[in-house]
Phi, psi and omega in degrees: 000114161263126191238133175239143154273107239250309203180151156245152166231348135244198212260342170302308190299322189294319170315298213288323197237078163268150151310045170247182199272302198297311207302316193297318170309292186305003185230354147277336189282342166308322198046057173099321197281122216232151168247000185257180187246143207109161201272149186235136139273130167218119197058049187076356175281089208277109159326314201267302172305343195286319197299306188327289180303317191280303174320322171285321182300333181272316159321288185320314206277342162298297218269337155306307190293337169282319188273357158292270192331352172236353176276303157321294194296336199282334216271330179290323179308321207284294183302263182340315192271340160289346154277266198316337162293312223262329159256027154281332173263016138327277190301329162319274181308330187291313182310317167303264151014284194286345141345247158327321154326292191293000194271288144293345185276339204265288205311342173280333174288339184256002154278293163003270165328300175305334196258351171283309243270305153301019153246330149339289208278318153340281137002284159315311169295352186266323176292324177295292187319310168308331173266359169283318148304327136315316189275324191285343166270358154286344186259000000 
């Protein structure tokens, strides 16, 4: 593993990456991983770009998770409120419906009812009219 110094931006950074044999130990015992500021190579690899991409790459997968996570919401919303449209004009129509039903039902029973009921008395006026005659041919 080889670490090159690419650039500094401050005189800390300088303190930190001197030419010696310790400063290069102490940034191997990093095993790659740097807390300073400026750009690293390691094996030819610009570290600090590396950080970069994986910070977009972590941006990138947020902003997925948000907008999967509003893609839900939007989809629970669309559904709870398409139900909730779908039995209010249920309970609506139904209503109307059994409504109009009871409406009709009593206005078909009392033509009903008036029309046995003139049959009835129809009948009746005939048996009357019939027993007189029966009785005068009994005598």
């Amino acid at each position: 593993m080889t670490l090159q110094r690419t650039k500094s931006s401050s005189s800390i950074d300088d303190h930190f990456f001197e030419e010696s044999s310790t400063a290069s130990q102490d940034l191997d015992t990093l095993d790659g991983l740097s807390v300073f500021t400026g750009s690293i190579k390691l094996d030819g690899i610009d570290v600090e770009k590396m950080g970069a991409k994986s910070e977009e790459e972590l941006d990138l997968k947020e902003e997925e998770e948000a907008v999967a996570r509003l893609k839900v919401v939007v989809l629970t919303m669309l559904f709870v409120s398409v139900i909730g449209m779908s039995l209010a004009i249920f309970f609506y129509s139904s209503n109307n419906e059994y409504a109009q039903f009871e409406e009709i039902f009593v206005s078909d029973s009392r033509h009903t009812f008036d029309a046995v009921g003139a049959a009835i008395a129809l009948k009746l006026s005939v048996m009357d009219a019939f027993l007189p005659n029966v009785d005068a041919f009994a005598a």
